[in-house]
C-alpha positions in Angstrom: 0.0 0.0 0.0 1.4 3.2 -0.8 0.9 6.3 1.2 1.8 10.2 0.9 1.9 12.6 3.4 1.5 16.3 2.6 0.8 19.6 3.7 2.5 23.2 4.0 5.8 23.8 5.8 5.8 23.4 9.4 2.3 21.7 9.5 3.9 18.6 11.1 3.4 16.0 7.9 7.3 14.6 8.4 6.5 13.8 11.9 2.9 12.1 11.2 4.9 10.0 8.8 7.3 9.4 10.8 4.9 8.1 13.6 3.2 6.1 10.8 6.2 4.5 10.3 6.6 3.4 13.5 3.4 2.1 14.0 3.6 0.1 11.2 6.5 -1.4 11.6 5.5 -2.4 15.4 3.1 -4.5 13.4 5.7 -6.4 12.2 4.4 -4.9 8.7 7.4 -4.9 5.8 7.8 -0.9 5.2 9.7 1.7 3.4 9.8 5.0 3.7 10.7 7.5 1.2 11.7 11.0 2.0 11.0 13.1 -1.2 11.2 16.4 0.8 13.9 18.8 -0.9 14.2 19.7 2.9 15.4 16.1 4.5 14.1 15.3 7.3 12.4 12.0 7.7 15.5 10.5 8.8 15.8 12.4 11.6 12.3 12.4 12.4 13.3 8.4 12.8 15.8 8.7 15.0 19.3 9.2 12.9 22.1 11.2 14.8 22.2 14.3 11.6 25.3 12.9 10.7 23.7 9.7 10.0 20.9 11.1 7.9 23.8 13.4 5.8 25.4 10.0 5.1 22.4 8.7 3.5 22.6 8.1 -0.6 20.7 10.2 -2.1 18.7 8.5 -4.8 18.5 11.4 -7.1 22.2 10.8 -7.4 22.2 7.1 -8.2 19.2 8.2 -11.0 21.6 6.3 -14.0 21.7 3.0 -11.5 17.9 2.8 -10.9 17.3 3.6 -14.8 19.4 0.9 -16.0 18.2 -1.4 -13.6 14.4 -0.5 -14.1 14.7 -1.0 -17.6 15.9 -4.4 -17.9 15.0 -6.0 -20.9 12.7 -3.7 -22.4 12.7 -3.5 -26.0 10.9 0.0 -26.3 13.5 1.8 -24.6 16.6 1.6 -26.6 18.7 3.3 -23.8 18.6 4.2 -19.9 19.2 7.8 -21.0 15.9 8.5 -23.0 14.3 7.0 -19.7 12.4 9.9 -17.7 11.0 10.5 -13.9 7.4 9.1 -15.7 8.5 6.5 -18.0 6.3 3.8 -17.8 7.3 -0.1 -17.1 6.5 -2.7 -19.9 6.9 -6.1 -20.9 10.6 -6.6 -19.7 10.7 -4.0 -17.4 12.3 -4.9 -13.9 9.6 -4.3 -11.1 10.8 -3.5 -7.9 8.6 -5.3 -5.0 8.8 -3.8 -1.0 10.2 -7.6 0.6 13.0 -8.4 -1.8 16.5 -7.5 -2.2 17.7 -5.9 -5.3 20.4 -3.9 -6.9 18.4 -0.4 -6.1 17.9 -0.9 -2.7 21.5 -2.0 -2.0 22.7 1.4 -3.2 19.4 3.6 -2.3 18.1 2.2 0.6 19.2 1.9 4.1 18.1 -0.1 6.8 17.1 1.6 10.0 16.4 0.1 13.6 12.6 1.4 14.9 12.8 -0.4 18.3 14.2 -3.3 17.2 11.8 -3.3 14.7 13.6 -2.3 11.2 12.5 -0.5 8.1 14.1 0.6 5.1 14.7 4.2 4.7 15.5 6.0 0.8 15.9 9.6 0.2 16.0 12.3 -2.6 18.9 13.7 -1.3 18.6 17.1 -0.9 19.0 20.5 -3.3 22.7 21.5 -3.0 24.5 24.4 -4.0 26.1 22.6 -6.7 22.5 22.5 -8.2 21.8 26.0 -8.2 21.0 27.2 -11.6 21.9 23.9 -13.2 18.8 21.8 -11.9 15.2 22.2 -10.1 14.6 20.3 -7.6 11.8 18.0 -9.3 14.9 16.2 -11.3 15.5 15.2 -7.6 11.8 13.4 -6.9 12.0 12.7 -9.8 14.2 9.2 -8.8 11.1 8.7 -6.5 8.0 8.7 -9.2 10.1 6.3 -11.5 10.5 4.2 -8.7 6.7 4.8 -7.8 5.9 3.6 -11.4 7.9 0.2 -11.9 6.8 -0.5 -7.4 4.2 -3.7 -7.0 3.2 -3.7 -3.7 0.5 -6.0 -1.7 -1.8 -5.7 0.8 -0.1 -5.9 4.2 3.0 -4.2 2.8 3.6 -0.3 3.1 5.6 2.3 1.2 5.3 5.9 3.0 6.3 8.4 1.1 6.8 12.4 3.0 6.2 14.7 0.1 7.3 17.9 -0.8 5.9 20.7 1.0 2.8 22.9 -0.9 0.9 21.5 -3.8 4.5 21.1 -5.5 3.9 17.4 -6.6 1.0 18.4 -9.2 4.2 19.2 -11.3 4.2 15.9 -11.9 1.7 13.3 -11.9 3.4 12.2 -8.9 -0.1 13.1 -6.8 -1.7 9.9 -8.2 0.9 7.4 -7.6 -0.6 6.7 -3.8 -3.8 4.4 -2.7 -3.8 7.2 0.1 -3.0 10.7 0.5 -2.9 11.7 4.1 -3.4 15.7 4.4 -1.8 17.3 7.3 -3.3 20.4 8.5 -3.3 22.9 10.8 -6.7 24.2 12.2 -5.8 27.9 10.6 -6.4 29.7 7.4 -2.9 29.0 6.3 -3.3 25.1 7.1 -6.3 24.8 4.9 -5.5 26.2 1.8 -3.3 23.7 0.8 -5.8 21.0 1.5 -7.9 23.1 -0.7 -5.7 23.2 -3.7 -5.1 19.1 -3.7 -8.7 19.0 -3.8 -9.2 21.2 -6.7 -6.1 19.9 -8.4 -6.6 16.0 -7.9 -10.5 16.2 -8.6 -11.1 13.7 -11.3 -8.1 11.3 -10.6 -9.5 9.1 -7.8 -7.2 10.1 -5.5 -7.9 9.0 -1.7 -7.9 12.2 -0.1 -7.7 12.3 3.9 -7.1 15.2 6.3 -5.1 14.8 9.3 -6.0 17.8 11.9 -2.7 18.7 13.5 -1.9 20.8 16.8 -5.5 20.6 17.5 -5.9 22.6 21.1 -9.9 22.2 21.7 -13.3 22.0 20.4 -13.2 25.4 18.5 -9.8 24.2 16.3 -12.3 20.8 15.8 -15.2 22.7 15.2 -12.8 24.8 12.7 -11.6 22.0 10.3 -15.1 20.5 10.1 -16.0 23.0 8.9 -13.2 23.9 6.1 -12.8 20.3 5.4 -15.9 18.2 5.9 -16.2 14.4 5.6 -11.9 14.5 4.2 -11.3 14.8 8.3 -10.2 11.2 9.3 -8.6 12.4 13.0 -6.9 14.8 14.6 -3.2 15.0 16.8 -2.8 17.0 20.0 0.0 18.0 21.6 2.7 15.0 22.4 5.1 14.3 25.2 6.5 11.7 23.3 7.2 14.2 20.3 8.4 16.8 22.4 11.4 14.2 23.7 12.1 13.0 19.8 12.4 16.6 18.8 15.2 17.4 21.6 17.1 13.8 20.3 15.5 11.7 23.1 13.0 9.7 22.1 11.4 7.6 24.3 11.0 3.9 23.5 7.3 4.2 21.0 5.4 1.7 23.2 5.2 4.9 25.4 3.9 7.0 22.8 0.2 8.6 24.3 -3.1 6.3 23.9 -4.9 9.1 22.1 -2.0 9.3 19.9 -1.4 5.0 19.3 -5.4 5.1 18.5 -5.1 8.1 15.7 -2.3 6.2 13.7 -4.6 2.9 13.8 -7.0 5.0 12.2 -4.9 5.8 9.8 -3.7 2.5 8.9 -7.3 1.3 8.8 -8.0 3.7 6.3 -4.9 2.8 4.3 -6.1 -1.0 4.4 -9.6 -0.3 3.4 -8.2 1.3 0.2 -7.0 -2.1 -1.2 -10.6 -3.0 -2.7 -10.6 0.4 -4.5 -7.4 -0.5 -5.9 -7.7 0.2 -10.0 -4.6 -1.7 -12.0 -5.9 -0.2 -15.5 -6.8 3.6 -14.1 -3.3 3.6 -12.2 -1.5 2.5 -15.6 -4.1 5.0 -17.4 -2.6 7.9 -15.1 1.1 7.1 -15.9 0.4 6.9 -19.5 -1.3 10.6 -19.3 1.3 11.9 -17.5 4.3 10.3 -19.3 2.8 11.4 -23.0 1.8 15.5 -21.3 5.8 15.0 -20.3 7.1 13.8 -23.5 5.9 16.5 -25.3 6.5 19.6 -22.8 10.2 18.6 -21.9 11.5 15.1 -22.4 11.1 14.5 -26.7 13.4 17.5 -26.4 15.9 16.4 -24.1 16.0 13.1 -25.2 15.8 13.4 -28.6 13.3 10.2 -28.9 9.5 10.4 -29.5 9.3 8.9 -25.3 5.8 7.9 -26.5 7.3 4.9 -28.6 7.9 3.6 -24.9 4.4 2.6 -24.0 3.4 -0.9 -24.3 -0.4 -1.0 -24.7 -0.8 -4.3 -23.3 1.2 -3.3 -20.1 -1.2 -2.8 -16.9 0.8 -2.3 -13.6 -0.4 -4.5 -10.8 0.4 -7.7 -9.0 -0.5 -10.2 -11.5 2.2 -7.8 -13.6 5.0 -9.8 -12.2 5.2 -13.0 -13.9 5.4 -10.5 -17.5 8.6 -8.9 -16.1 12.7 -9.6 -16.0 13.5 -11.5 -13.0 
């Protein structure tokens, strides 16, 4: 199941996911987490000494591994270099599942400890002097959406993903990649507007939109986001102890994390797994294809110098059953 957490800057979304993450992997579930913030700090957020979290590989670095590797046998791309951040898998095209081991993970993931409980952790890496006025920083998520498009994932296995802050990933088609996009928002003016602007931007792409209240003091900040936000409010977060102590660098151990707080992120996760039913192998692959072609022809035909439409395989429908037609 893939998940996205987004919001503005400073609403609290890196540390919702990062609470997610824990709670998930309590379960026992298989997860990975993804920070695609520009801004890194999911790693952090789980624990990592900042040193740790600097020493990270960065997959937006690695881009020309995970192409090659992604692309496997595929005879409709002739090269890893006219691959782009929404090039679609087809027949031949390596898949990358969340429980196995492959050449991508070993250089873009690492494994961190939750607990005892262990997850694996990738980031963007983030937007460096060195890219100033070379690069923008959506050739960085970009590494993340490619992986996004070639991921098969089950039911009882998570991917959660810490967006970019703002409404920025409607500059891609990014925004439909997720069975659920978690909202966080602050009960202010400020905290709903971007809410609103996902809601105008993903209407008519089935995207699983839920709000997340955040630093919600009393009845009037309820009373506040019902009304701006309606029947998209799943739950809201208080103030935490527990967060307080991971924000000075000493966590406590998560089993001590508040009731109120343990019951809000197994709401979440229950409306995560009721998501599975809805899931839609031919609209997902119908998204990537509409994305990849309004890419092609704004940016990528040009940089490439291929027509990158040539690279869709009509028969191609991303899903679980999509394994068996893909390099092993």
């Amino acid at each position: 199941m893939k998940i996205a957490f987004v919001g503005k800057g400073g609403s609290g979304k890196t540390t919702l996911s990062s609470l997610f993450i824990r709670h998930l992997a309590a379960t026992g579930a298989p997860v990975i987490a993804i920070d695609a913030d520009i801004n890194q700090h999911l790693g952090p957020a789980l624990g990592l000494e900042e040193a740790e979290a600097d020493a990270l590989p960065a997959l937006g670095e690695r881009l020309p591994l995970v192409k090659e590797y992604l692309r496997g046998t595929n005879p409709r791309i002739a090269s890893a270099a006219e691959m782009i951040k929404t090039t679609p898998p087809g027949e031949g095209s390596r898949l990358l599942r969340v429980r196995e081991d492959n050449p991508v993970y070993e250089a873009c993931a690492r494994a961190v400890e939750l607990d005892g409980d262990m997850v694996r952790l990738m980031v963007t890496g983030p937007f460096t002097d060195a890219d100033l006025g070379v690069a923008c920083y959506h050739s960085k998520t970009g590494a993340v959406e490619l992986c996004l498009n070639h991921l098969v994932d089950g039911q009882g296995e998570y991917v959660v993903v810490d967006m970019t802050a703002g409404s920025d990933s409607f500059a891609s088609g990014m925004f439909t990649r997720f069975d659920v996009t978690f909202l966080v928002a602050e009960p202010t003016r400020k905290g709903v507007s971007v809410y609103r602007q996902y809601k105008d931007y993903a209407r008519g792409f089935g995207v699983v939109l839920k709000v997340v209240g955040n630093k919600v003091q009393g009845r009037d900040d309820l009373d506040f986001l019902r009304a701006e936000v309606g029947d998209d409010l799943l739950v809201t977060v208080g103030h935490s102890d527990w967060v307080r102590a991971l924000e000075k660098g000493r966590p406590p151990r998560f089993a001590l994390l508040e009731d109120v707080n343990r019951r809000a992120l197994h709401q979440l996760r229950t409306a995560v797994d009721a998501t599975y039913e809805l899931r839609d192998g031919e609209r997902y692959t119908r998204q990537m294809v509409h994305f990849h072609l309004k890419n092609a022809l704004s940016w990528g035909n040009e940089r490439t110098g291929a027509d990158l439409a040539a690279q869709i395989d009509p028969s191609f429908v991303l899903g679980e059953s999509a394994v068996a037609a893909t390099t092993v």
